[in-house]
Backbone as CSV, one residue per row, in Angstrom:
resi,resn,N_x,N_y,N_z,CA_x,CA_y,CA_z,C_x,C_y,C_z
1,UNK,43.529,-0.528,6.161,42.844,0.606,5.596,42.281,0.267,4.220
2,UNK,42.980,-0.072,2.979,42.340,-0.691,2.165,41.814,-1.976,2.412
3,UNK,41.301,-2.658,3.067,40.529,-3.420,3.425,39.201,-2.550,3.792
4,UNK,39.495,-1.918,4.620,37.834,-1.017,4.552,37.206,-0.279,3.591
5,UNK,38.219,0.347,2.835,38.066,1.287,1.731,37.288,-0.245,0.558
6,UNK,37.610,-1.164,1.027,37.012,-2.352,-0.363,35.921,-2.712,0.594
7,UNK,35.619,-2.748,1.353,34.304,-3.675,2.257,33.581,-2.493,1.743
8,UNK,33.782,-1.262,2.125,32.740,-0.095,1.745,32.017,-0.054,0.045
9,UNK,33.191,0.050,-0.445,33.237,0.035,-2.217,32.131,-1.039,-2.123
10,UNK,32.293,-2.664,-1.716,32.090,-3.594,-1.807,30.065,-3.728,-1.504
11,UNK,29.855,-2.602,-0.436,28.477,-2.905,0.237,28.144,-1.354,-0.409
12,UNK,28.323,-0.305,-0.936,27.616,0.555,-1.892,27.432,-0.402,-3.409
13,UNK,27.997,-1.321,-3.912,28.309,-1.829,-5.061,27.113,-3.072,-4.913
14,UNK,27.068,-3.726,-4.066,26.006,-4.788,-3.591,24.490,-3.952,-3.221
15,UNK,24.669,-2.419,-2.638,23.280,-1.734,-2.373,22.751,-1.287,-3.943
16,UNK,23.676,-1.064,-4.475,23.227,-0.025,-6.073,22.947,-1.446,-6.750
17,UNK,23.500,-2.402,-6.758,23.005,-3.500,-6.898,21.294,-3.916,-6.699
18,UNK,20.919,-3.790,-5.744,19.797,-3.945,-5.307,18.825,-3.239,-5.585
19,UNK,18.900,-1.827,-5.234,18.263,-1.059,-5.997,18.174,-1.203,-7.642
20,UNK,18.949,-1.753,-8.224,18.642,-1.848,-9.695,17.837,-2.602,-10.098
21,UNK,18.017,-3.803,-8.874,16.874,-4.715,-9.512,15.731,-4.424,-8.740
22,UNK,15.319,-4.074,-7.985,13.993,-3.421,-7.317,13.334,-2.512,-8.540
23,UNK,14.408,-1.499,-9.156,13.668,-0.527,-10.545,13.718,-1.745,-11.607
24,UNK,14.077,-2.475,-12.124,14.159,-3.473,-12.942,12.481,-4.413,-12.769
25,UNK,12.675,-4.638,-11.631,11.069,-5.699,-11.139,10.407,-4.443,-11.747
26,UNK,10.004,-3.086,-11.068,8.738,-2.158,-11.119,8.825,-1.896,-12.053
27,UNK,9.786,-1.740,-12.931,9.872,-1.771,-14.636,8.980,-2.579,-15.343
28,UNK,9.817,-3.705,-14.839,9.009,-4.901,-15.860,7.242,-5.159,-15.642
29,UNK,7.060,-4.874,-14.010,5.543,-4.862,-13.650,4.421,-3.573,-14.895
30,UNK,5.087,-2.470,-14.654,4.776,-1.278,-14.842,4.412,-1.697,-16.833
31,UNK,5.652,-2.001,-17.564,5.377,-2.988,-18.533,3.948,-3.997,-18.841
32,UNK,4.133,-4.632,-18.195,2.982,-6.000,-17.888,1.671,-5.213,-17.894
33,UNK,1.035,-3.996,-16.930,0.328,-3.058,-17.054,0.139,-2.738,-17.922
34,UNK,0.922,-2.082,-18.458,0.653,-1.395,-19.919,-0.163,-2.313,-21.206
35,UNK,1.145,-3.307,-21.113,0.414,-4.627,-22.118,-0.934,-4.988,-21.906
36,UNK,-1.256,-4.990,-20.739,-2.366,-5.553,-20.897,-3.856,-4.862,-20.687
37,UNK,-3.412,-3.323,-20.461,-4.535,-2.221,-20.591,-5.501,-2.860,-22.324
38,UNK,-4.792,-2.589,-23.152,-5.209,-3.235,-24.410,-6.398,-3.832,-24.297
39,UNK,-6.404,-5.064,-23.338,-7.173,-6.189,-23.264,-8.822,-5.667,-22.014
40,UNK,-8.160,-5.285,-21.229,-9.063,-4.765,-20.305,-9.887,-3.947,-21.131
41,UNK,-9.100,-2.764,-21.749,-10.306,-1.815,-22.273,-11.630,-2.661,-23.217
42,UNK,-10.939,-3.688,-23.840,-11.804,-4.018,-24.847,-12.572,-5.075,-24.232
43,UNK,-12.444,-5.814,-23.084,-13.502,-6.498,-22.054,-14.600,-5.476,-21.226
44,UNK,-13.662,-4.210,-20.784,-14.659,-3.511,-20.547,-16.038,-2.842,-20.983
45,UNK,-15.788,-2.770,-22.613,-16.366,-2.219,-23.397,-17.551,-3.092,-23.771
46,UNK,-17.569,-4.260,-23.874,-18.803,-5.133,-24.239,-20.119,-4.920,-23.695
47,UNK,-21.063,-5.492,-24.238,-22.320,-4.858,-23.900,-22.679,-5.261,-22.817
48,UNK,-22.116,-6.438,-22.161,-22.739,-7.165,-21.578,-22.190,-6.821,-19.596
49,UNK,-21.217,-5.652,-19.902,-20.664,-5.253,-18.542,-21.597,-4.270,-18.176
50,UNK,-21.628,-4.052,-16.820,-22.567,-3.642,-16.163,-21.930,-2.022,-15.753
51,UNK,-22.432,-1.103,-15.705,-21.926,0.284,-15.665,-22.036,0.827,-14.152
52,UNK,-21.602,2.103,-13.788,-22.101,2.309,-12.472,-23.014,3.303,-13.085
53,UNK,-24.454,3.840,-11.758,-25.463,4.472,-11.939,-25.051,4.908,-10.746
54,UNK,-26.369,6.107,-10.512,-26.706,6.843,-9.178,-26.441,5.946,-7.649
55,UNK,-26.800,5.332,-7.425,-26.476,4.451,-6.201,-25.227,4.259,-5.841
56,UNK,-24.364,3.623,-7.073,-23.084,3.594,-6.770,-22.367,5.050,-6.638
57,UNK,-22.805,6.001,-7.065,-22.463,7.418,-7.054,-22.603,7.335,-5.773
58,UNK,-23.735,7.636,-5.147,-24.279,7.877,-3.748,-23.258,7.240,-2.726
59,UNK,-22.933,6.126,-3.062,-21.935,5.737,-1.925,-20.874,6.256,-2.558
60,UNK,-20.668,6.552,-3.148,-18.873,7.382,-3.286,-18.674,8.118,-2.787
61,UNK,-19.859,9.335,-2.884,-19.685,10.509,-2.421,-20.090,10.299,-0.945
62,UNK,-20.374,9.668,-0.450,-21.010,9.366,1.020,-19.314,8.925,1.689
63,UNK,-18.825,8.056,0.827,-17.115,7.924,1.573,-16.496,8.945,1.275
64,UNK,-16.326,9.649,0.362,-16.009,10.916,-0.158,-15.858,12.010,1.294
65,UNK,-17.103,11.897,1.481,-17.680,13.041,2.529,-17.046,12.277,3.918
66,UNK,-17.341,10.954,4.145,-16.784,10.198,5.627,-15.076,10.667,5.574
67,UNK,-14.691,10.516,4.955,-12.867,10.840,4.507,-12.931,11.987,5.193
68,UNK,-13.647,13.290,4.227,-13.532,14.835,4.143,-13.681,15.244,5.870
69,UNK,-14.477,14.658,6.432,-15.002,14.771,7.681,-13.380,14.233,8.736
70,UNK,-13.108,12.940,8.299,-11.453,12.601,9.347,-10.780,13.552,8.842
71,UNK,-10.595,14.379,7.713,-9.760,14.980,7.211,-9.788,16.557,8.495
72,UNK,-10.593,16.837,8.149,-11.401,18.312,8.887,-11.156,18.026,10.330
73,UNK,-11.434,17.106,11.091,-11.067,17.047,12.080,-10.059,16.430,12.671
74,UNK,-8.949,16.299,11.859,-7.999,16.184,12.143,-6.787,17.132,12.343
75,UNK,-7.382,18.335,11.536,-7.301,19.985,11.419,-7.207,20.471,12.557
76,UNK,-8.839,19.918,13.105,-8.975,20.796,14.198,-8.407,20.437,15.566
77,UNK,-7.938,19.063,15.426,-7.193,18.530,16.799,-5.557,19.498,17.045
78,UNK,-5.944,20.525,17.864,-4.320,20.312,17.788,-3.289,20.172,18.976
79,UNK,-3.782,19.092,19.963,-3.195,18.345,20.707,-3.129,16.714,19.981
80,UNK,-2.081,16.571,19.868,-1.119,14.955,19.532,-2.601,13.788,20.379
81,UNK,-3.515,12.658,19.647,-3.844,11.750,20.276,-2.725,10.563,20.718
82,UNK,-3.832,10.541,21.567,-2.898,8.634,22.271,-3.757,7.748,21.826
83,UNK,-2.659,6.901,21.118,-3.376,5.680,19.952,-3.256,4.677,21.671
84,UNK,-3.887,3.647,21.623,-3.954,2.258,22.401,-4.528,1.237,21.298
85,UNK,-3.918,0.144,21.813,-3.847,-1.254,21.107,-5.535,-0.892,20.303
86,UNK,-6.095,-0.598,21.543,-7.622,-0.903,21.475,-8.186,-0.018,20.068
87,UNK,-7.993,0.720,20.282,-8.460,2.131,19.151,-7.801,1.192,17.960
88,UNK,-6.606,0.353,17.643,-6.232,0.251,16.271,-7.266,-1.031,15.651
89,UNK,-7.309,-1.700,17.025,-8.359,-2.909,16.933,-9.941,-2.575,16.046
90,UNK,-10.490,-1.413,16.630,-11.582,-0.781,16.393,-11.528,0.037,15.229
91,UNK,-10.737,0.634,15.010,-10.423,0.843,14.002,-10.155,0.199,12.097
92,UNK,-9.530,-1.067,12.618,-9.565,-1.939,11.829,-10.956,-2.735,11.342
93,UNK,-11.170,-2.801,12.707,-12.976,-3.623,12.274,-13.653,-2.574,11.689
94,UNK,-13.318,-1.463,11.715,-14.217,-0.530,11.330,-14.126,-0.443,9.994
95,UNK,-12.931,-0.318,9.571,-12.585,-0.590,8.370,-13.438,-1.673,7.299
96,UNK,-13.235,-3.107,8.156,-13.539,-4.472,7.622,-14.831,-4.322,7.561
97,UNK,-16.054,-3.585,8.416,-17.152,-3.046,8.340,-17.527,-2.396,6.709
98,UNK,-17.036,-1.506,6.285,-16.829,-0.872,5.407,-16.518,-1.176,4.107
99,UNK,-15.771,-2.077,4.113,-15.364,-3.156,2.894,-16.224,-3.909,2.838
100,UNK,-16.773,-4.715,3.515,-17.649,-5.843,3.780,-19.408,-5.147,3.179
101,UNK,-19.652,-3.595,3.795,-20.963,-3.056,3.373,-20.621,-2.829,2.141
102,UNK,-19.313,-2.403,1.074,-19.743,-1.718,0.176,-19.230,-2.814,-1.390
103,UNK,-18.683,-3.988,-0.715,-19.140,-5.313,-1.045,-20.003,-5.845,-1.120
104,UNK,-20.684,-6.063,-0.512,-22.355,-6.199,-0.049,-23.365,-5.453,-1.267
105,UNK,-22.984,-4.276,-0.804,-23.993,-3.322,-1.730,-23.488,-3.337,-3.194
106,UNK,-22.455,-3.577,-3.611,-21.850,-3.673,-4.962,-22.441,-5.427,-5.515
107,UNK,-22.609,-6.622,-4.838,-23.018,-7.567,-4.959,-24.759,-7.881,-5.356
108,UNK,-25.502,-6.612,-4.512,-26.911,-6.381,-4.322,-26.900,-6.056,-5.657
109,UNK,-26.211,-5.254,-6.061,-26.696,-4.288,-7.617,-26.316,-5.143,-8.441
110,UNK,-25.707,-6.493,-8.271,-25.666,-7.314,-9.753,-24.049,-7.480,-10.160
111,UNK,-23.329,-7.081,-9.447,-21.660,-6.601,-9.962,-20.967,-7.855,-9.681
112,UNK,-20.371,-8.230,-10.530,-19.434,-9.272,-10.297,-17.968,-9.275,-9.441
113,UNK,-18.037,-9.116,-8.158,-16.876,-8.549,-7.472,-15.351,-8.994,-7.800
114,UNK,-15.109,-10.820,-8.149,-14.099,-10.798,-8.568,-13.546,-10.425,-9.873
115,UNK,-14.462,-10.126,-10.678,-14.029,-9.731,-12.306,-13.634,-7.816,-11.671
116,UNK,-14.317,-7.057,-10.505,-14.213,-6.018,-10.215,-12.900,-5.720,-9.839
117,UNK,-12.495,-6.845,-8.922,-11.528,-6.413,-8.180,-10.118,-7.423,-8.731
118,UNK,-10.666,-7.594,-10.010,-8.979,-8.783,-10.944,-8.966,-10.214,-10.489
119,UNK,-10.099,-10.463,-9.354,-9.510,-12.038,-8.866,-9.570,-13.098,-10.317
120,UNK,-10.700,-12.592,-11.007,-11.232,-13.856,-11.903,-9.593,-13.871,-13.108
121,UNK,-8.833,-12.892,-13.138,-7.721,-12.923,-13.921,-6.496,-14.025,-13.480
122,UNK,-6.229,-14.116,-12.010,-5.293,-14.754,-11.478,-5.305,-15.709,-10.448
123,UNK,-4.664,-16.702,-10.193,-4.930,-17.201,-8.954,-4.614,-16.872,-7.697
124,UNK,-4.671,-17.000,-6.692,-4.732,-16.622,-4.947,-3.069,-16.724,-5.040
125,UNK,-2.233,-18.042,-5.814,-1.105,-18.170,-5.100,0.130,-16.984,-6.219
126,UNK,-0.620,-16.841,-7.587,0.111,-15.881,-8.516,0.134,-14.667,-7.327
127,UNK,-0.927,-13.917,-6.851,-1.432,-12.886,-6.354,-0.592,-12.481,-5.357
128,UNK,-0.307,-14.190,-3.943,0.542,-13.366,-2.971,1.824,-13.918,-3.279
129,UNK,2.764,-14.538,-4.436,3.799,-14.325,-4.762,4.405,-13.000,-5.195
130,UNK,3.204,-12.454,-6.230,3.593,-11.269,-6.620,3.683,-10.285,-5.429
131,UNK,2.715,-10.223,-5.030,2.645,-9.330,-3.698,4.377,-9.413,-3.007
132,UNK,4.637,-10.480,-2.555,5.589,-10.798,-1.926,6.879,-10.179,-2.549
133,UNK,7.595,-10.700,-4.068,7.962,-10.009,-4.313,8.350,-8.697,-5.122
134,UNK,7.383,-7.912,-4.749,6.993,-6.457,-4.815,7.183,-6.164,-3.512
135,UNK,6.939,-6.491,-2.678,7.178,-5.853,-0.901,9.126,-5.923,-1.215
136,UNK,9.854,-6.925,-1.366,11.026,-7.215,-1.751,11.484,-6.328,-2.335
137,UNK,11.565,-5.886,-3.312,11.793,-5.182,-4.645,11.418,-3.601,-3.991
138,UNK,10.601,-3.440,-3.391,9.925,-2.528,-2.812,10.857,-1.793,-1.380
139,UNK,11.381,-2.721,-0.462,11.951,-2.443,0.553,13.692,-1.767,0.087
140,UNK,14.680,-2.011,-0.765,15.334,-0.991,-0.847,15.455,-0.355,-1.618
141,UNK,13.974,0.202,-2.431,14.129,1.431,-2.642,13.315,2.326,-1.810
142,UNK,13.016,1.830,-0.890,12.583,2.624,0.295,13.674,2.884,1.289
143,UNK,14.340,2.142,1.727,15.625,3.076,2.199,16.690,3.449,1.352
144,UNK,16.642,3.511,-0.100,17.370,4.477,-0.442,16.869,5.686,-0.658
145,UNK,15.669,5.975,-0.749,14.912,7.234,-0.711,14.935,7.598,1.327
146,UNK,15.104,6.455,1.636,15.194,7.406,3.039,16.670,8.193,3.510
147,UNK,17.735,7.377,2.626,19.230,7.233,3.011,19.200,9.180,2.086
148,UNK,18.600,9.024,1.009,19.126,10.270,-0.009,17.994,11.871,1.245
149,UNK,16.791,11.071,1.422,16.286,12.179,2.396,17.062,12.773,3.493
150,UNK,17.713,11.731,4.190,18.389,12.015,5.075,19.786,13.003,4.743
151,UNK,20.111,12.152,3.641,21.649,12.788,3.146,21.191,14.734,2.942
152,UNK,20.174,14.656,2.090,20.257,16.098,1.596,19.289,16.959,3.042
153,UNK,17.944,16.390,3.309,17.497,17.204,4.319,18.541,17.137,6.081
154,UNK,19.219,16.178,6.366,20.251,16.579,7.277,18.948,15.810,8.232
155,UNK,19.793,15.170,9.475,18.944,14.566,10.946,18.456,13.147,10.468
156,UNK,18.035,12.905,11.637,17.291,11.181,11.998,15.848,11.693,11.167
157,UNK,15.619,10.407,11.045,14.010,10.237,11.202,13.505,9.760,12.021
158,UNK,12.243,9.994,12.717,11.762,9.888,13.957,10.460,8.537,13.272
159,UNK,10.488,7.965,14.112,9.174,7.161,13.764,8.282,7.493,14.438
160,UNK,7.089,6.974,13.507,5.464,7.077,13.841,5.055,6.412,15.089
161,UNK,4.170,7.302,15.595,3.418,6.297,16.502,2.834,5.019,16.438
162,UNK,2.189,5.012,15.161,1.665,3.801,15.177,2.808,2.649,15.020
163,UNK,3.909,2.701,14.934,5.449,1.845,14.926,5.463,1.691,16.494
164,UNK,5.290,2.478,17.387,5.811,2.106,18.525,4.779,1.668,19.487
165,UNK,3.424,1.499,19.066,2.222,0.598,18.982,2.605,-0.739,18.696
166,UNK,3.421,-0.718,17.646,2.842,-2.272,17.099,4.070,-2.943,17.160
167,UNK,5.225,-1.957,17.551,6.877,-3.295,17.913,6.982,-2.712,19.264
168,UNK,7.778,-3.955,19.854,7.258,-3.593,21.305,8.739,-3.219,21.481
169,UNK,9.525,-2.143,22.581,10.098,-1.751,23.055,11.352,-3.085,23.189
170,UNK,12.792,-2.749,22.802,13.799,-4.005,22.898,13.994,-3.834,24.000
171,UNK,13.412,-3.467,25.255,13.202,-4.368,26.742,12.851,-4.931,27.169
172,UNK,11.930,-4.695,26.304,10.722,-5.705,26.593,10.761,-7.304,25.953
173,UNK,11.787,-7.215,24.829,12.310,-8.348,23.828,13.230,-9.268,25.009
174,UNK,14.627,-8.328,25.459,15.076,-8.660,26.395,14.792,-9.445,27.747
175,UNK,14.033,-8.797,28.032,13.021,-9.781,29.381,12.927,-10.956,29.432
């Protein structure tokens, strides 16, 4: 019995653990941000950066409105769709469509996309380390916000469809 009563102690003490340093990383990131707003504002500010005008307006509000439109009719569905592989496929390109035009059109007007989008600050391998661990750092404090949801709202959580799309059934593992 005290053997379990210490394995338990032992794996809340190793989880609060974890979670500390997950708020510790987004701390220190959140930090790093701050510091270096300073610097951005005053690169931004030079004469020599390029501003947005009407055009770039025009496509904002044009995605603005494409959004407002999935939004609205998503309202009005009120039978549950059936996602298939295919729809996420199409979906995605549709996406990559979209990025790719308003890349495109941000490139046409003169804009320097990697100074736009931070590449010219860091390298490819800084970028998906960090990424990496931030997903890390990131994952338990996501189930401790699911563990405390659960605790106070009471029941399971049900997963999304698009989860049971994209991992395939453990019978199918089995097989």
């Amino acid at each position: 019995m005290l053997a379990g009563a210490f394995s338990g102690a032992l794996w809340i003490l190793l989880g609060s653990l974890v979670v500390f340093v997950g708020i510790l990383v987004y701390a220190t990131l959140i930090r790093q941000i701050s510091a270096r707003s300073a610097n951005v504002v005053a690169e931004v500010s030079s004469p020599l950066a390029k501003t947005f005008g009407l055009p770039e307006a025009l496509l904002a509000a044009g995605l603005v409105l494409f959004l407002l439109m999935n939004v609205s009719a998503s309202f009005q569905r009120h039978a549950p769709m059936q996602l298939s592989n295919r729809d996420l496929v199409a979906n995605f390109l549709f996406t990559l469509f979209i990025v790719f035009f308003v890349a495109a059109f941000l490139k046409l007007r003169g804009f320097d996309l990697d100074a736009l989008a931070g590449f010219s600050k860091t390298s490819l391998k800084r970028a998906l380390s960090t990424a990496v661990i931030l997903l890390l750092a990131a994952t338990p404090l996501i189930l401790f916000a699911e563990a405390l949801t659960q605790n106070f709202l009471g029941g399971e959580s049900s997963k999304q469809e698009i989860v049971d799309l994209s991992i395939p059934p453990a019978r199918l593992l089995s097989a």
